[in-house]
GUVEX-84165 format. One record per atom (N, C-alpha, C, CB): residue in one letter; x, y, z. Coordinates in nm, 3 decimals. Glycine has a CB too. Example, Ala and Ser with C-alpha at 12.3 -4.5 7.8 and 13.67 -1.06 7.14 Angstrom:
BEGIN
A|1.319|-0.569|0.780
A|1.230|-0.450|0.780
A|1.320|-0.330|0.780
A|1.131|-0.447|0.905
S|1.285|-0.225|0.708
S|1.367|-0.106|0.714
S|1.290|0.003|0.787
S|1.408|-0.060|0.572
***
This chain:
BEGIN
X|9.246|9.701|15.127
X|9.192|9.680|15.260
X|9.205|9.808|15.342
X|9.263|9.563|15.331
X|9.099|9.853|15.433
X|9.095|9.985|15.493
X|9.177|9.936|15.632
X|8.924|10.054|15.514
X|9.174|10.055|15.695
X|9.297|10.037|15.798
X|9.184|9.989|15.944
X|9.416|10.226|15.823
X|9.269|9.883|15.979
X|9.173|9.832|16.071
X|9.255|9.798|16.182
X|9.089|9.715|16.020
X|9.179|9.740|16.282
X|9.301|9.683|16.402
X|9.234|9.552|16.426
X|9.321|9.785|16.573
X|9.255|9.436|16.430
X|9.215|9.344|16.473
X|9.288|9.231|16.641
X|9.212|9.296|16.342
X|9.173|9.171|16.644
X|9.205|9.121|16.788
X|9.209|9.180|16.958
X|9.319|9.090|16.766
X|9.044|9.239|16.931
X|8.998|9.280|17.077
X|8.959|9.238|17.157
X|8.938|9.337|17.096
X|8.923|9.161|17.130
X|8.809|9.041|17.194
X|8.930|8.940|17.259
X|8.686|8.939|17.045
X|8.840|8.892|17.379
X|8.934|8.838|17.521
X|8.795|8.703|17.536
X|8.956|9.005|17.711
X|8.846|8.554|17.543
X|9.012|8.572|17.468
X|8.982|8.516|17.324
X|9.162|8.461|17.555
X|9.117|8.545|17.272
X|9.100|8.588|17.153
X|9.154|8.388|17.125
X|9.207|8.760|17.095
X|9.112|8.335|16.961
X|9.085|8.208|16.968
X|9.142|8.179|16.844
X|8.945|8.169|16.993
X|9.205|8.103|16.798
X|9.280|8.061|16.657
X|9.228|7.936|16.613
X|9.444|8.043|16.668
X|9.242|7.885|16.512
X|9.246|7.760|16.434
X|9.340|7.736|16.381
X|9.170|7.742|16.351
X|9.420|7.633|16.381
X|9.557|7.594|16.325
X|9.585|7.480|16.226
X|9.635|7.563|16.432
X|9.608|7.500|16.117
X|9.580|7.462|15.945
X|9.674|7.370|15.953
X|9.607|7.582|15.806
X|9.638|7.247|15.972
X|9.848|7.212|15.925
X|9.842|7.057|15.893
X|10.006|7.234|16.107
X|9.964|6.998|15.801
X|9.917|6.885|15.718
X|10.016|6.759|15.795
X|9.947|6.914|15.530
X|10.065|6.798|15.798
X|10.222|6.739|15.840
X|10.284|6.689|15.987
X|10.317|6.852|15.809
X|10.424|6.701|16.039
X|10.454|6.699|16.175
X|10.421|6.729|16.277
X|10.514|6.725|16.193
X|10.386|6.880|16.262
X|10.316|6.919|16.324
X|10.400|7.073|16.418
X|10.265|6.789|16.390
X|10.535|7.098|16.371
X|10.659|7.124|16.471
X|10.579|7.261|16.483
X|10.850|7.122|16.409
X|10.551|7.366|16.392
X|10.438|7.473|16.461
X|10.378|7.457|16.519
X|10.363|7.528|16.420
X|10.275|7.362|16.525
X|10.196|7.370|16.570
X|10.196|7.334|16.723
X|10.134|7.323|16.496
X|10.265|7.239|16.748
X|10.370|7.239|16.903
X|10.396|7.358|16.943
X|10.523|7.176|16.898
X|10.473|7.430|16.839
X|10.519|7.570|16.916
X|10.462|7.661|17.001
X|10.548|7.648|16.843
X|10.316|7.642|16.864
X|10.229|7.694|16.980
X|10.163|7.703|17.061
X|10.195|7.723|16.986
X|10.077|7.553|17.085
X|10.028|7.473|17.190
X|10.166|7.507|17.320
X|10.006|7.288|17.124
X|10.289|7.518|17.335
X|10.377|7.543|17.392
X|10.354|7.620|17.471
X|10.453|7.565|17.339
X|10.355|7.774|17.387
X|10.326|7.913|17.378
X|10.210|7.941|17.444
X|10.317|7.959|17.247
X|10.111|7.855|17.455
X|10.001|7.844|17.499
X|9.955|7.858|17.638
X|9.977|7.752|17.460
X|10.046|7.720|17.660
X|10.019|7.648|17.786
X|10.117|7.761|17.886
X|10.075|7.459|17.779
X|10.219|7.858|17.791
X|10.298|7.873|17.881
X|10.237|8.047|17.929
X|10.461|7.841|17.822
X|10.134|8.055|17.845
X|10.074|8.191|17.896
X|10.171|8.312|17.736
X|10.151|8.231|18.133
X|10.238|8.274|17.740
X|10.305|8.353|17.605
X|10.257|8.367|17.504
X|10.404|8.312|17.556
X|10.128|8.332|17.454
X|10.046|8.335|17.275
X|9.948|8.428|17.340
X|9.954|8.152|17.181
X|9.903|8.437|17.455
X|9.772|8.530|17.469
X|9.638|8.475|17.365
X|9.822|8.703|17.418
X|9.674|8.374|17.335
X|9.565|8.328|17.265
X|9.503|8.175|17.287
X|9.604|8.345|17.133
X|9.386|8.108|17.262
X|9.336|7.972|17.326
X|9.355|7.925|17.153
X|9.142|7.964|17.427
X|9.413|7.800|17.159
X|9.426|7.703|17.018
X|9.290|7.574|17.006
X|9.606|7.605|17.031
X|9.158|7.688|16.922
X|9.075|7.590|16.954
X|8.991|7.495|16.877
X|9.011|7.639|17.015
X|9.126|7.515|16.773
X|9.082|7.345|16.639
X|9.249|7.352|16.576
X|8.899|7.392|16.433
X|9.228|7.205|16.525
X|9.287|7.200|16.425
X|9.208|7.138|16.324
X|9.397|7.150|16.447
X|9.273|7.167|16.215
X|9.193|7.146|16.050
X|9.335|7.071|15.997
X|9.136|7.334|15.933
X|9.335|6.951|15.970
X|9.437|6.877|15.862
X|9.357|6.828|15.801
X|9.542|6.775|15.896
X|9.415|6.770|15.662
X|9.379|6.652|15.564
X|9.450|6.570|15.566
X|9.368|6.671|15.441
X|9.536|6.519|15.679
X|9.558|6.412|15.654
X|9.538|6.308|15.749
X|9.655|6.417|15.613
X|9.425|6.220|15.769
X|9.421|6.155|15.936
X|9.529|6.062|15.985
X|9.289|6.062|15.962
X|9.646|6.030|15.880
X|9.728|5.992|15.969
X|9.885|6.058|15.999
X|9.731|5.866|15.938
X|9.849|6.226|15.976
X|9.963|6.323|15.981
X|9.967|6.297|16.159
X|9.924|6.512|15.908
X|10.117|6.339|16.195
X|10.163|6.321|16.360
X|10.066|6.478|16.379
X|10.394|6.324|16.413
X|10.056|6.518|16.338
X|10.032|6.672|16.382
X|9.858|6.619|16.489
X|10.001|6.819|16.185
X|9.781|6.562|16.388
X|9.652|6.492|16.493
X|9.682|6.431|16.622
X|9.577|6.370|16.425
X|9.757|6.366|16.617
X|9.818|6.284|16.752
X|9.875|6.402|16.834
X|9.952|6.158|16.716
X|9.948|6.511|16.802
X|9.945|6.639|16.865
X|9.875|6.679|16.937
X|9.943|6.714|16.810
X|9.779|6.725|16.823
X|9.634|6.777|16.932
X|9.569|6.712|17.000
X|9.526|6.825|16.882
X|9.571|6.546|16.974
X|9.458|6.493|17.064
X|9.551|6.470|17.201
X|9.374|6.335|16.996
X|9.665|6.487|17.221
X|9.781|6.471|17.338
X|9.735|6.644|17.419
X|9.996|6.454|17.247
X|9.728|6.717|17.332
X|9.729|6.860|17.362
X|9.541|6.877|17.409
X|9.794|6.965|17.196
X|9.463|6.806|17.386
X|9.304|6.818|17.430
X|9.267|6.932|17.345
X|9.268|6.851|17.604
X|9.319|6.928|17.199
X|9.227|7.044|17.098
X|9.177|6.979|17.002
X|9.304|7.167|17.024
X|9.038|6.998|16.959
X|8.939|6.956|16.889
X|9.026|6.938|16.721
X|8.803|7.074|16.907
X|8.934|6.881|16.672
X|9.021|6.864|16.490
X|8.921|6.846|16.427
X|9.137|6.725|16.441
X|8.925|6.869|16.345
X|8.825|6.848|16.224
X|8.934|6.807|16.086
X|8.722|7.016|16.193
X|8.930|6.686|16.073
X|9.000|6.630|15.986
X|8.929|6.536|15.861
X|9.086|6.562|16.065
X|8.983|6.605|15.770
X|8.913|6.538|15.593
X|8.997|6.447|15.497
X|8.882|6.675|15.473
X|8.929|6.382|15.401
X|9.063|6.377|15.327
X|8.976|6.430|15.194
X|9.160|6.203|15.318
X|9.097|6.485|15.100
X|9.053|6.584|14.964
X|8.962|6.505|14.876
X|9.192|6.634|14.862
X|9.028|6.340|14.897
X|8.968|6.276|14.750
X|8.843|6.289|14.798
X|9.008|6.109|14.691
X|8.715|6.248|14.922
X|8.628|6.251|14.980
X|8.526|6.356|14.907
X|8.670|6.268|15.106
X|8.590|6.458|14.884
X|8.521|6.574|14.822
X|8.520|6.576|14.687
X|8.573|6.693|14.860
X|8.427|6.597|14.604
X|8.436|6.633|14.447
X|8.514|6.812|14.437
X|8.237|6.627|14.370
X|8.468|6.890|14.548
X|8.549|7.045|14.482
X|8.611|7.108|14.621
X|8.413|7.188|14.396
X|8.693|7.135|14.634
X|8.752|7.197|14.709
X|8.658|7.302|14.781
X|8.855|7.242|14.643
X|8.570|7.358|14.738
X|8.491|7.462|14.778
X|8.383|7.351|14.878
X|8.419|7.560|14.631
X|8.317|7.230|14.909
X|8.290|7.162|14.951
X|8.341|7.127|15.106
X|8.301|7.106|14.865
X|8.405|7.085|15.101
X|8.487|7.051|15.214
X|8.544|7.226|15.333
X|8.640|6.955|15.118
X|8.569|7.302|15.220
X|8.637|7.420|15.317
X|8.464|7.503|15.365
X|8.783|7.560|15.194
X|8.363|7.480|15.291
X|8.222|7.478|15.359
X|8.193|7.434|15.481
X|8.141|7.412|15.297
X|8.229|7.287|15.484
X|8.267|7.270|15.628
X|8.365|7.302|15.766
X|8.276|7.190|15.618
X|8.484|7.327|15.698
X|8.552|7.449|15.735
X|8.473|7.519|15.804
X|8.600|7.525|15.636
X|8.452|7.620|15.754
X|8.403|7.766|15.780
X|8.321|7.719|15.874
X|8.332|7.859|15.661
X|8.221|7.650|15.851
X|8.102|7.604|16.012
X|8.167|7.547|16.134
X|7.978|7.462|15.980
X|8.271|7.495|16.106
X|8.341|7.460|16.241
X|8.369|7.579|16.291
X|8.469|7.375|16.237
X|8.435|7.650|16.216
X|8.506|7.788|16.270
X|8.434|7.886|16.358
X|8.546|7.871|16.155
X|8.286|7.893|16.247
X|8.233|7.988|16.273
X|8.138|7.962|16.417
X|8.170|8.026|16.151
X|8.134|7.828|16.451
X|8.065|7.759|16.541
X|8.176|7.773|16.730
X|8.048|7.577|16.452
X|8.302|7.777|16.690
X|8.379|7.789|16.738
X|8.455|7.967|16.823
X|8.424|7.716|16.645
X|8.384|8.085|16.715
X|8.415|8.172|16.713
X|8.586|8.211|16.720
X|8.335|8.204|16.787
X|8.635|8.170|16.561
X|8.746|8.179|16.597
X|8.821|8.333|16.486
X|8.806|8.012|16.582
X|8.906|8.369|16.574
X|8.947|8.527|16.543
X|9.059|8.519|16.425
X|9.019|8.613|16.695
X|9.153|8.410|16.429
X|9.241|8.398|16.327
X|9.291|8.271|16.280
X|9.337|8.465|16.357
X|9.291|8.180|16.182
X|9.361|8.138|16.070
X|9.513|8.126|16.089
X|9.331|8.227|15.962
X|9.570|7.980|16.178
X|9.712|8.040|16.133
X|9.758|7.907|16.061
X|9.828|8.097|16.272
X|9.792|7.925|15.947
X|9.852|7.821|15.887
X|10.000|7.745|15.876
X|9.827|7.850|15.795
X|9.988|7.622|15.901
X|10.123|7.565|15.926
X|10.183|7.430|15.862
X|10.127|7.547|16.062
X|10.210|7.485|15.765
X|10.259|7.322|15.696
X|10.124|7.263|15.619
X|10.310|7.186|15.842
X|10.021|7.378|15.629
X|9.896|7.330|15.523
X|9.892|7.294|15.392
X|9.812|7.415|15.510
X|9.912|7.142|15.340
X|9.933|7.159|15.208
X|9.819|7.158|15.075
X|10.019|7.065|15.193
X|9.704|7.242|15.145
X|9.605|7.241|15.021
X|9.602|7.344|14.983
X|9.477|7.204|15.031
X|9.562|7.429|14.871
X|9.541|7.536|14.810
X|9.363|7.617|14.882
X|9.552|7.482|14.635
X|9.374|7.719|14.923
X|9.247|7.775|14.936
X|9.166|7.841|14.824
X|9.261|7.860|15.024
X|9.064|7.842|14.899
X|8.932|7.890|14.758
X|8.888|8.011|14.877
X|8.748|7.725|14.695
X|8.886|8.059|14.795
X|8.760|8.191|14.802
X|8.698|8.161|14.941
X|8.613|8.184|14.661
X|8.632|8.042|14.969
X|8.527|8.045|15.052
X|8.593|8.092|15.190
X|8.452|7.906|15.054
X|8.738|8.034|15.212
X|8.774|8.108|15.347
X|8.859|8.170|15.324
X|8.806|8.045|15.460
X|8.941|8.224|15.235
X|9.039|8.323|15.209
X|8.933|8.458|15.240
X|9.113|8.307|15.040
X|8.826|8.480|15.135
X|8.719|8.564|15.184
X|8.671|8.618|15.304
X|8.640|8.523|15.157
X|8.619|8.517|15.347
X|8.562|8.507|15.504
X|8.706|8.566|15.620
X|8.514|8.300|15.542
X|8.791|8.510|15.584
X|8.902|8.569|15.691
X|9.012|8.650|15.628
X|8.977|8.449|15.772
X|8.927|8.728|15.543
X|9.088|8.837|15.468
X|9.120|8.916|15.594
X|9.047|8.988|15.304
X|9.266|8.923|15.638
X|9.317|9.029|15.710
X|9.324|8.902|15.850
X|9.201|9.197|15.717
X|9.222|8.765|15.854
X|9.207|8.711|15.952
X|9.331|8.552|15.954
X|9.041|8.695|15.955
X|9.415|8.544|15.848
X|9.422|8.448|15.823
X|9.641|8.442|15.785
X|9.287|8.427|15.706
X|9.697|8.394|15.848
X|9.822|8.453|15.829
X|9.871|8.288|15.793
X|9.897|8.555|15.975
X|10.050|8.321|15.720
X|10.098|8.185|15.652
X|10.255|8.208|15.714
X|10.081|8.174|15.448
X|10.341|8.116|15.768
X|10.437|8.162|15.788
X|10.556|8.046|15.633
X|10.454|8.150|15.981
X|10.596|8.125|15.571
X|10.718|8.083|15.450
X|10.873|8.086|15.554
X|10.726|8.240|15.284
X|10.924|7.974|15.463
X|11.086|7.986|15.496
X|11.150|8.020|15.386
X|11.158|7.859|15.548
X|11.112|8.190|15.374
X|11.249|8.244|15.284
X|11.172|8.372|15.347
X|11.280|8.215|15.073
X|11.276|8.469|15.294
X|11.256|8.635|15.300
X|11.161|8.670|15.198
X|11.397|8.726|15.270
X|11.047|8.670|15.167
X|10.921|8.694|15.042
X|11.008|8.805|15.013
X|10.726|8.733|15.079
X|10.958|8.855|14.936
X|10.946|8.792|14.776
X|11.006|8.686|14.697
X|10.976|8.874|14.698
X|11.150|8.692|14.766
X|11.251|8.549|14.699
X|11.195|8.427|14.722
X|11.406|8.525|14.767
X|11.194|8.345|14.650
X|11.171|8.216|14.656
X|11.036|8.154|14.711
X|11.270|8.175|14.723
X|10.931|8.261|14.642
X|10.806|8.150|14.706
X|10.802|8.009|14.656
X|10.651|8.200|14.669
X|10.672|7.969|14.728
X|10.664|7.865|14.639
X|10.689|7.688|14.750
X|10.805|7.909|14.504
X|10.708|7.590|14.693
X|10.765|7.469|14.727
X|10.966|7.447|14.716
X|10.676|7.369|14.618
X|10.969|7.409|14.827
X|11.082|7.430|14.871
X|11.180|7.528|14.887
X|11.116|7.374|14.835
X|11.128|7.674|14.930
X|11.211|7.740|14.938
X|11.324|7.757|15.000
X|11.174|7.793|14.945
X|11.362|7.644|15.085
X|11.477|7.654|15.182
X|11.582|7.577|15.047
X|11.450|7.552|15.368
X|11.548|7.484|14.956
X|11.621|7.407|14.905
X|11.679|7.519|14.729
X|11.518|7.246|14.898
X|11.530|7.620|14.741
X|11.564|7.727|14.674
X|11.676|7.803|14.682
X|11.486|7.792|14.685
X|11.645|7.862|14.798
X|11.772|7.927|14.853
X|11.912|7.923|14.836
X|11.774|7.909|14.949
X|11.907|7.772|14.879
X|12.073|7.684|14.914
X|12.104|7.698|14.760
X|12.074|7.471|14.987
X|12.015|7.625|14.657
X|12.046|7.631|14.529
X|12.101|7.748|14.443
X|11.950|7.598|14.484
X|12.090|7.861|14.472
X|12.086|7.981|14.437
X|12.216|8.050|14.530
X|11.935|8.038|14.459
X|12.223|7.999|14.575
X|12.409|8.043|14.659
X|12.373|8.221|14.725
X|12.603|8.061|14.470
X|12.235|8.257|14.780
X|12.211|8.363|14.908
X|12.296|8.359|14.992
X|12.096|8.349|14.988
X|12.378|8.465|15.084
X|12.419|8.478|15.226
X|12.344|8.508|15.317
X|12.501|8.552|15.244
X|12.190|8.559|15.248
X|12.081|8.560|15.374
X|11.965|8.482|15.341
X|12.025|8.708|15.413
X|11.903|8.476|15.435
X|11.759|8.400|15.391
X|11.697|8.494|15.475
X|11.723|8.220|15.426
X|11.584|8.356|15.503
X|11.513|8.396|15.674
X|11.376|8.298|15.627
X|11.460|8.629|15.723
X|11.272|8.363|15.754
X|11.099|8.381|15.720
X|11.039|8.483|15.745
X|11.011|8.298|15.783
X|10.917|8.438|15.685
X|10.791|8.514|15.642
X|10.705|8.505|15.679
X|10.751|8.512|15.553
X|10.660|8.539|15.794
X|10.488|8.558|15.841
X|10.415|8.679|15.759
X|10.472|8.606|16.026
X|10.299|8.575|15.662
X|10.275|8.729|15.563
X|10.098|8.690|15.630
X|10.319|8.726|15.306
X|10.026|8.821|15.558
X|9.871|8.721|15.545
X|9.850|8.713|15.413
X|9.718|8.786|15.613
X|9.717|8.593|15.407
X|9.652|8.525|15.312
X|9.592|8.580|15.202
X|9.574|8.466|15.361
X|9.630|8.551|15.081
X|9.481|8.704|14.989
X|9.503|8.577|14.904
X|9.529|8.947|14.893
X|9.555|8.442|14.892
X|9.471|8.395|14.815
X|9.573|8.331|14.682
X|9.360|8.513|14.784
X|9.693|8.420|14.665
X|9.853|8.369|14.571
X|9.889|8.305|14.606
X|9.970|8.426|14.547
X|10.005|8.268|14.576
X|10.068|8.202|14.613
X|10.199|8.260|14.701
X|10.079|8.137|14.516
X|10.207|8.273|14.811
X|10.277|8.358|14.897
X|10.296|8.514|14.852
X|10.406|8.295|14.915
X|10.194|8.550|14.838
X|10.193|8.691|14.778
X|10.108|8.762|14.860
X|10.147|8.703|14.630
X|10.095|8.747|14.971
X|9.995|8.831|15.081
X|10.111|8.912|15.135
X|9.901|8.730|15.218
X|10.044|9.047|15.170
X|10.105|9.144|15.258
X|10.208|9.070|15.369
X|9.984|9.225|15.333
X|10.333|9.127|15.390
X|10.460|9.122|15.469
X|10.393|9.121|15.614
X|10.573|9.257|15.438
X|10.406|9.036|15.750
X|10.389|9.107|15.883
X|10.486|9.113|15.961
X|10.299|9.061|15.956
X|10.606|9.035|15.934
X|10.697|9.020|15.999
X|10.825|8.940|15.921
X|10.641|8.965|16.109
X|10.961|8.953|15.930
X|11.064|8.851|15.871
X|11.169|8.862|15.986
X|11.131|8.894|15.706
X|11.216|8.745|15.985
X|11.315|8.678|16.026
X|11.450|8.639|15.933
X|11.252|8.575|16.069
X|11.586|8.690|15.973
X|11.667|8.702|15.864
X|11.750|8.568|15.950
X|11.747|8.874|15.824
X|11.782|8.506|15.827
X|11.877|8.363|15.881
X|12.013|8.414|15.795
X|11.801|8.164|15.818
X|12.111|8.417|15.841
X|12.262|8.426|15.757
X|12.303|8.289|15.731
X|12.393|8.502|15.845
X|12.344|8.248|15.584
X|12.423|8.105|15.571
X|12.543|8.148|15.603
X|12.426|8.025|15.427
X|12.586|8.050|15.648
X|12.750|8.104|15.680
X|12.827|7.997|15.632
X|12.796|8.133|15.849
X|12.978|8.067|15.622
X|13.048|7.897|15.555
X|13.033|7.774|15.676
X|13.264|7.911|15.517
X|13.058|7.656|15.602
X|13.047|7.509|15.687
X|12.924|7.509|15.708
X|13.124|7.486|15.829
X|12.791|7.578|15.654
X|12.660|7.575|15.664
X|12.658|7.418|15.566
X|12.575|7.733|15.602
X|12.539|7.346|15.612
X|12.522|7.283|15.511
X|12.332|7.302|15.483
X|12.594|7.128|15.541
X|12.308|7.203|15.360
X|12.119|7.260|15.348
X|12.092|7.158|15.447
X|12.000|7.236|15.166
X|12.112|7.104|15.528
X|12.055|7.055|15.679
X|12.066|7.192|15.772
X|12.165|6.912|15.756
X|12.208|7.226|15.791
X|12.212|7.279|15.931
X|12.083|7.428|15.877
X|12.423|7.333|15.997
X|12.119|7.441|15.748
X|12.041|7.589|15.688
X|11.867|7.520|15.757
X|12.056|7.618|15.435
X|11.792|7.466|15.715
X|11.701|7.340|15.767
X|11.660|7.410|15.895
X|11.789|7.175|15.794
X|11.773|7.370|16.012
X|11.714|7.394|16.165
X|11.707|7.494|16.174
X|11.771|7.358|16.280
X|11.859|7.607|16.108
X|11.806|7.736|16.151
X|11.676|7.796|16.128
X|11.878|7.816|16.108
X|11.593|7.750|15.983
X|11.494|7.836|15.906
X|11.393|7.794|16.058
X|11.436|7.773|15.705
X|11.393|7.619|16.111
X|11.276|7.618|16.173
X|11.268|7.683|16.289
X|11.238|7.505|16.190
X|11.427|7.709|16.315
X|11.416|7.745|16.496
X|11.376|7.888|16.448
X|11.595|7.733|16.626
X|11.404|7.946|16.335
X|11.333|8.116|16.362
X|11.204|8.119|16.354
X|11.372|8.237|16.256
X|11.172|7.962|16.261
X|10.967|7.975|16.260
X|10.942|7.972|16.392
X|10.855|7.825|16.182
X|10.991|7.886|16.498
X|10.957|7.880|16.614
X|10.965|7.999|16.746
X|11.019|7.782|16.632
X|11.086|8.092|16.714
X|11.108|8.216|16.752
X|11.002|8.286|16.693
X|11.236|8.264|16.719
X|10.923|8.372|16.570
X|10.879|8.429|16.517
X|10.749|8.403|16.504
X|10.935|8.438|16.445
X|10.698|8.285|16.480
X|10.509|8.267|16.460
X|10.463|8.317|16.620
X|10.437|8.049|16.422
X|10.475|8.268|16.708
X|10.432|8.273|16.792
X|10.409|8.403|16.854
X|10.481|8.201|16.838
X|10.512|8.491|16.816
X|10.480|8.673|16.861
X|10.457|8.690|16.738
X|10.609|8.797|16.932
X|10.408|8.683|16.636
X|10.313|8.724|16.551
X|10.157|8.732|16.610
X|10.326|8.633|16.439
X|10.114|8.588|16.633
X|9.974|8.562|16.659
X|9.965|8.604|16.794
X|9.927|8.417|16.637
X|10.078|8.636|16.877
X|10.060|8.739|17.006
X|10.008|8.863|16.933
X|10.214|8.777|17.100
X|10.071|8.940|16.865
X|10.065|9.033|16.807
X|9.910|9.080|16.754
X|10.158|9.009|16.720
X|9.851|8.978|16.680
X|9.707|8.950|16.636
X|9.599|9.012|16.778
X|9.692|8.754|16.604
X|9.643|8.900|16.863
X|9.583|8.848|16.956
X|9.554|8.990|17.084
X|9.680|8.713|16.998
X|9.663|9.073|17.116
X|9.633|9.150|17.145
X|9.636|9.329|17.090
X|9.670|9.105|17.225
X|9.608|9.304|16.996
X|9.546|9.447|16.862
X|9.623|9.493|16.838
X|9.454|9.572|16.880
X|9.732|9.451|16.792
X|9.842|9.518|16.783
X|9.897|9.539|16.644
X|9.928|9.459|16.860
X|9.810|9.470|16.555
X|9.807|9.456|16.406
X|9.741|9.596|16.345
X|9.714|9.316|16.362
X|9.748|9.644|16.263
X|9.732|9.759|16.182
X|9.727|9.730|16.056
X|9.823|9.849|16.198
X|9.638|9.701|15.929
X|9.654|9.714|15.820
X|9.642|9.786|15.693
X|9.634|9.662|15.819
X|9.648|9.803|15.610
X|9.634|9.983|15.561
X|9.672|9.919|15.405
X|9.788|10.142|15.650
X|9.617|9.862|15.311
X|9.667|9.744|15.217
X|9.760|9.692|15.243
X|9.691|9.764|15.101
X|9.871|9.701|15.148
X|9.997|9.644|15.203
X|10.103|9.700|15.311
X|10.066|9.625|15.100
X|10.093|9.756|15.352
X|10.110|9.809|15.467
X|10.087|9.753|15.621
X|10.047|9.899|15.447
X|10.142|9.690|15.650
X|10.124|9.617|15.791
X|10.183|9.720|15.887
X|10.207|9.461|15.805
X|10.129|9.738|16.000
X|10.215|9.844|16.152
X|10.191|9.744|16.249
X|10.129|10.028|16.221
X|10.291|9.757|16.369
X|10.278|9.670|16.492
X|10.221|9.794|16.591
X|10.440|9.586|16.547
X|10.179|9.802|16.670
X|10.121|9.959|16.685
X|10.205|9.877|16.841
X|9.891|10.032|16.659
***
């Protein structure tokens, strides 16, 4: 990827990927309202219509576009529709949160460099499903997260930011748990600030906060 800067454009507009609770995605509707994201949250995309995260947004007054997988014969189908919401929407970045489907080409493509994932471990260690339970298993004194972007692996996109969590003794894999989320909640949100007002630099793997 050539070295670019993204996020000039005012104001700048996200879509937020997420399957589940929804606790990002709060964060940043939060972040939002509170003038701190510099950015407008103006879909969400789940598959699941009866994840809390929908009841989120429709409390929060942001649009959704919600599927379910079996509905579709190919994955490339459904994220078709995707992309026309998006693109109908004019939206600048992709932030994914607790999304549990695999992407295709059709929008990994469309938003390379546009599209970021936040992990709970320090990448490279422990991608994957359950990395917090990874971690604990494996007896680390550090962890953290990972706001990387998207190319399409499996947590194998370029680094933009980490958050280091220390286990400490009398830790248990609960209390390890809140810490990982309270740093997602510290950390996503000045990321996609970051996006939002051009402050991103990419150069392949090479990320700069300029």
């Amino acid at each position: 990827m050539t070295d670019q800067s993204v996020g000039s454009r005012r104001p700048y507009r996200i879509a937020v990927f997420a399957s589940g609770q929804g606790s990002n995605f709060q964060t940043l509707i939060d972040a939002s309202r509170e003038g701190t994201l510099g950015a407008e949250i103006v879909l969400l995309v789940c598959n699941k219509p009866e994840a809390p995260v929908v009841e989120r947004a429709h409390r929060a007054g942001v649009d959704c576009f919600v599927f379910e997988r079996k509905a579709y014969s190919r994955r490339e189908d459904y994220e078709v529709e995707i992309a026309e919401e998006l693109e109908r929407r004019g939206v600048d970045l992709i932030v994914l949160a607790g999304y549990m489907l695999l992407l295709t080409p059709v929008l990994v493509d469309a938003y390379q460099g546009r599209m970021i994932n936040i992990h709970p471990s320090l990448l490279p260690s422990f991608p994957g499903k359950d990395a917090i339970g990874q971690a604990w298993s494996y007896g680390v004194k550090v962890t953290g997260v990972t706001v990387h972007l998207v190319d399409g692996g499996m947590d194998t996109g370029p680094v933009i930011a980490q958050k280091v969590v220390e286990i400490q003794q009398g830790d248990t894999r609960e209390s390890l748990e809140e810490k990982i989320h309270a740093a997602e909640r510290d950390l996503y949100p000045q990321v996609v600030g970051w996006f939002a007002g051009g402050k991103i630099r990419i150069d392949g793997r090479n990320i700069t906060i300029s």
